[in-house]
N, C-alpha and C positions, 0 to 999 in steps of 0.2 A: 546573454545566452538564450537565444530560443529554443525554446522545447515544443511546440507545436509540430510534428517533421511529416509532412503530406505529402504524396507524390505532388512530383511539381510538369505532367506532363498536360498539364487542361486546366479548365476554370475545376476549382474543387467542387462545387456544387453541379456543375453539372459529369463530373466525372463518377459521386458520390450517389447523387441524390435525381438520379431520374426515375421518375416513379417506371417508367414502361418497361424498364429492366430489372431484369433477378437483380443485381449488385443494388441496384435504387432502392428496391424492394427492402433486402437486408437491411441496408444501413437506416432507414424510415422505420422499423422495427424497433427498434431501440427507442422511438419518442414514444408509439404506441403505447409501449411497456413502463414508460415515465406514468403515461397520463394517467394507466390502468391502476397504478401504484399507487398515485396523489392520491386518485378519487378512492382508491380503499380505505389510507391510513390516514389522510386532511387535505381531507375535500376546500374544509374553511381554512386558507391561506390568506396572509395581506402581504406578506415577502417573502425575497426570493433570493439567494444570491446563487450564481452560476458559476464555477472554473472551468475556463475553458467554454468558452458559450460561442465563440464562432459570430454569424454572423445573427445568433439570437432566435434565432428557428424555433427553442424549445417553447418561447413564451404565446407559439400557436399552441403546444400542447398542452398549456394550462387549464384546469378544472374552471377558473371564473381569473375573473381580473384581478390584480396583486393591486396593492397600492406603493408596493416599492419593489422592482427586480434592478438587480444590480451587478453585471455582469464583465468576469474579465476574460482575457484571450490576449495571447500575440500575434494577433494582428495578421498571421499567414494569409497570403492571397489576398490579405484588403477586408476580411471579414469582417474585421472589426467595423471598420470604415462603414461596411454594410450596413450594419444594424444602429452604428450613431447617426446614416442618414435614414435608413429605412423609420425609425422614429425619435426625431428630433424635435418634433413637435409633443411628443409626449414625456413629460417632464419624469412621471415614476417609475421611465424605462429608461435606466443608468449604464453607461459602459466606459471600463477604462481596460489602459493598454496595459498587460501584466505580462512580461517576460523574462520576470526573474521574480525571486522569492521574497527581496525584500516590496514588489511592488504589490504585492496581493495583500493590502491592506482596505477587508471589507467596511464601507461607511458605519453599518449600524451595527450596535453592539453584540444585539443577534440576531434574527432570523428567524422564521418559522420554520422553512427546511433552505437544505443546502442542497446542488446539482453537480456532478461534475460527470461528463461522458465522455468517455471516449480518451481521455487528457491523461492521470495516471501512469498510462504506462509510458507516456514520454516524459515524464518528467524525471530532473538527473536524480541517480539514486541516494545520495549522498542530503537530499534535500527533502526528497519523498516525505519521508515524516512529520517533516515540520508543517509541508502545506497539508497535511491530513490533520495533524493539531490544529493548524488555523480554521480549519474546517470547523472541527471536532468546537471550537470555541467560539465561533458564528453562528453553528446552529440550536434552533431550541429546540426543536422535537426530531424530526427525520432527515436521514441523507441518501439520496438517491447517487447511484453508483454504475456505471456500466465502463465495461472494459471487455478487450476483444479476449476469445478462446483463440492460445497460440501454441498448443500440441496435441499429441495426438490424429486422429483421423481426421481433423478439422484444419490442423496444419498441412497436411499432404496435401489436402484438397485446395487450398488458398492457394498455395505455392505452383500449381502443375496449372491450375485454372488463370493464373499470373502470365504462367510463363508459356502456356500453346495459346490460350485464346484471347490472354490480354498483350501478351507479347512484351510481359513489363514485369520485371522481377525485382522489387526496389531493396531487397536485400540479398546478400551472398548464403547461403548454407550450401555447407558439403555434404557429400553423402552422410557423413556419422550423426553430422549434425541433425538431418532430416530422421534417422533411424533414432537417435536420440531424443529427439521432440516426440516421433509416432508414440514411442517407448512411454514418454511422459518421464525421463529422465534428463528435467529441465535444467538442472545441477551439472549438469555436462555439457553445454549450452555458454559457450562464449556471449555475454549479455551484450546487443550491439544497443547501447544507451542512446536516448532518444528516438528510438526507433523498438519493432516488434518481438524482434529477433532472440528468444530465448524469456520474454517475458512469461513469467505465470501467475496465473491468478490466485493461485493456491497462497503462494510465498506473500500477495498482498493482501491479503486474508488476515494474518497472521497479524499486520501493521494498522488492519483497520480492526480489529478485536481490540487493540490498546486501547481506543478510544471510545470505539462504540459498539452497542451491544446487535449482531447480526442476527435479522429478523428473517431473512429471506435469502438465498442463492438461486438465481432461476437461470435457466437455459433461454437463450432471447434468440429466434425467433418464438422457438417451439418447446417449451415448458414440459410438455406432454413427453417430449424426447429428453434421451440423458443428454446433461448437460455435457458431454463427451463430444456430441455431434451438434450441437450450434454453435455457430459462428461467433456469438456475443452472451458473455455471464453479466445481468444483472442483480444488483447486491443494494436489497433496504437494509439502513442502517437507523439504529434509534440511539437518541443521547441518552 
């Protein structure tokens, strides 16, 4: 079962991740807010593990060299593939293929911190917890956290800017549906699993408190704004 669910209309990094575009812009946000976060709460790191790490991009965002990152992903678009050849040559930079629950079995005991972006909210629900335990038991000091805002004025705005100017709406919402996300009456919100649709951050909140004690919620781009109006909530996490 892959949980990884991408549009599948272009290469994802270049769909994602072009700096010369607002959209590029956004989504390169969220590593910014990784780095800013390391270097606050440990700077001095020697490991790493990642859920969901793609094709391993975050390991530009690191404060200094790890002596173990050790990263999974399903493999969507070949990502994975990316980053076992992009460094193959570098033995403390790990990746394996993870697309189901029993496969996220981190090498070392624990960790200094743990990463997961972006991943979260597709994974099935029914399983959620447990890779948040595994989390929760890999790492030894901090978890870094990021997950998209999917109601409210941030949802209108995804969705219309989808659908006139990207001309691509990869999920269905009906009118109630949309009044019900603006609303932030996510509970009314048919949850389309492995995908955005009805997710909130709030209700994962609730499942990462079981384990770890939340240090931060930020607004990612723009901190300085409520977290209502950006795009992505970042969440440090302490064991």
């Amino acid at each position: 079962m892959y949980y990884f669910v991408l549009d599948m209309d272009g290469a994802y990094n270049e769909r994602l991740f072009n700096k010369q575009t607002i959209r590029g812009k956004l989504h390169f946000a969220r590593y910014y807010w990784l780095k800013q976060k390391i270097e606050k709460y440990c700077p001095r790191i020697s490991s790493v593990v990642e859920l969901g790490c793609f094709d391993g991009k975050t390991i530009d965002f690191l404060p200094a060299t790890v002596l173990h990152f050790h990263g999974y992903d399903a493999n969507w678009e070949n990502g994975l593939d990316t980053a076992i050849e992009n460094y193959k040559d570098q033995s403390k930079y790990q990746f394996y293929i993870c697309d189901r629950l029993e496969h996220f079995k981190p090498r070392l005991e624990e960790y200094d911190i743990s990463i997961c972006m972006e991943t979260l909210e597709h994974l099935p629900l029914k399983e959620l917890e447990l890779y948040i335990k595994k989390l929760h038991e890999s790492t030894k000091d901090y978890c870094f956290v990021t997950v998209p805002n999917e109601k409210g004025v941030v949802l209108l705005g995804k969705y219309f800017i989808k659908k006139f100017f990207l001309h691509h709406v990869p999920e269905q919402y009906s009118n109630r549906d949309l009044f019900n996300g603006f609303m932030g009456r996510m509970d009314k919100i048919k949850r389309n699993e492995g995908m955005h649709k009805g997710f909130d951050y709030a209700e994962l909140l609730k499942v990462l408190e079981k384990y770890f004690t939340v240090v931060e919620v930020n607004g990612v781009p723009c901190n300085a704004m409520s977290k209502k109006l950006n795009f992505t909530i970042g969440i440090v996490l302490k064991k």
